[in-house]
C-alpha positions in Angstrom: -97.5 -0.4 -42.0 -100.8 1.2 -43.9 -101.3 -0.3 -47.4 -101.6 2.2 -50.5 -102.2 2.3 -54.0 -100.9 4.0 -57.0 -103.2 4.2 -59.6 -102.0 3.8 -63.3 -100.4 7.6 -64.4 -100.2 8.9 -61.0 -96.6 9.5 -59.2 -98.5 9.2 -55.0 -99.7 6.3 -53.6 -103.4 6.6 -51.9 -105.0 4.8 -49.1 -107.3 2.8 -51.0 -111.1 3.7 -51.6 -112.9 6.1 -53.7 -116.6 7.7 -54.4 -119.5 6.9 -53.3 -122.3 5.3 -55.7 -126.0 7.0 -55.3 -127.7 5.6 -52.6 -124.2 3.9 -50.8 -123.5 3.9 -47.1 -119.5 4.6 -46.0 -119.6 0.7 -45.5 -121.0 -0.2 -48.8 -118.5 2.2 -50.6 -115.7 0.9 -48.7 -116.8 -2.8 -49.5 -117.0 -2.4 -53.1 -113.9 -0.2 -53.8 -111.4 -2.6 -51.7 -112.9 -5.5 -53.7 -112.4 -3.6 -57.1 -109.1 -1.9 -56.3 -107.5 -4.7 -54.0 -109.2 -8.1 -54.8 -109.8 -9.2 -51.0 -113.4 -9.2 -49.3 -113.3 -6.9 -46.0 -115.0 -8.6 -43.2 -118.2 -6.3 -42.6 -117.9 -7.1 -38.5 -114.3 -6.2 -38.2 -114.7 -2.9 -39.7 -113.9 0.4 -37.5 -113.8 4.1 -38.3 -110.6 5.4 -37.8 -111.6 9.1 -38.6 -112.3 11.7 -41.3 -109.9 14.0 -42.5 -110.1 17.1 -44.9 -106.7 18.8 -46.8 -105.7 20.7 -50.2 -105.6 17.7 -52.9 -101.8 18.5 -53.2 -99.8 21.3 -52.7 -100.1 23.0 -56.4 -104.4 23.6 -56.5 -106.0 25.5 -54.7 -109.2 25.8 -53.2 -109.8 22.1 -53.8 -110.0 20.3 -50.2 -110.6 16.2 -50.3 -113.0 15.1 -47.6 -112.1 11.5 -47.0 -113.6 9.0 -44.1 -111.1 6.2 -43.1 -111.6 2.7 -41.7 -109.0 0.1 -40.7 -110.7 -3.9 -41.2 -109.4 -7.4 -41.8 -109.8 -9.0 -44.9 -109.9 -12.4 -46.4 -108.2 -13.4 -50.0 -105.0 -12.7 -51.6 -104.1 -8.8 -52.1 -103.0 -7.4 -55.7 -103.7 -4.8 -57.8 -106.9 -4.6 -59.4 -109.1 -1.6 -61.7 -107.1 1.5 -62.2 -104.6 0.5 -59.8 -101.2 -0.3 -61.2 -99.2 -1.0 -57.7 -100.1 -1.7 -53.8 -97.1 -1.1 -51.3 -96.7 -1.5 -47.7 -95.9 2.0 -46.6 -94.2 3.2 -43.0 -93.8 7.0 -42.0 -90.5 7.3 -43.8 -93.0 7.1 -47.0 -94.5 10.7 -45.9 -93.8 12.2 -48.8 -95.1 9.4 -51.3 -98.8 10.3 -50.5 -101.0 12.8 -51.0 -101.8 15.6 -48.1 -104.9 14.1 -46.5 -103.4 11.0 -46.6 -100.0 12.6 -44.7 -103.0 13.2 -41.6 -103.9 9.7 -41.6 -100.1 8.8 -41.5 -99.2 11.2 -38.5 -102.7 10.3 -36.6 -101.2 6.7 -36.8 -97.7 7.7 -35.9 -99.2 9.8 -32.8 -101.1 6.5 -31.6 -98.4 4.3 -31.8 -99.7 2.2 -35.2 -97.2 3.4 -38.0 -93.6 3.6 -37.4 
């Protein structure tokens, strides 16, 4: 299972994150938006790069591409939805077509390793 968020308005769920703040690292970004969107504290250590991935933002614009670096970690505290996020679900393979395309590359890179079902 991969964990994503639907943020208030918005049909998809997304693996959670977001933008980077002037001057952040990946680390510090992903730190901060977990903590904002998710209200757990990721354990800096246990942190791993999964992989980056680039796709169309959906299906209807074009020539917009997402650019989006991924990391899988543990995390301590209580998970719920926090910010702009209205809803956190545990999502398998058979939710494909819940998220967005770059997320759908995340899901089959998973799938191909044996991690998502």
């Amino acid at each position: 299972m991969i964990l994503g968020a639907r943020t208030r308005g918005k049909d998809l769920f997304y693996i959670p994150g977001g933008k980077r703040h002037d001057g952040e690292s990946d680390l510090q970004t992903l730190l901060r938006e977990v903590e904002e969107e998710l209200t757990v504290a990721l354990a800096p250590d246990t942190v791993a790069h999964l992989g980056t991935y680039e796709a169309p933002v959906d299906e209807h614009t074009t020539g917009v591409v997402v650019r989006m670096a991924c990391y899988t970690g543990d995390h301590s505290g209580t998970l719920a939805a926090g910010g702009e996020i209205e809803e956190i679900a545990w999502l398998s393979y058979a939710d494909y077509d819940r998220v967005p395309p770059v997320d759908r590359l995340v899901f089959d890179d998973l799938r191909a390793a044996g991690r998502l079902r």
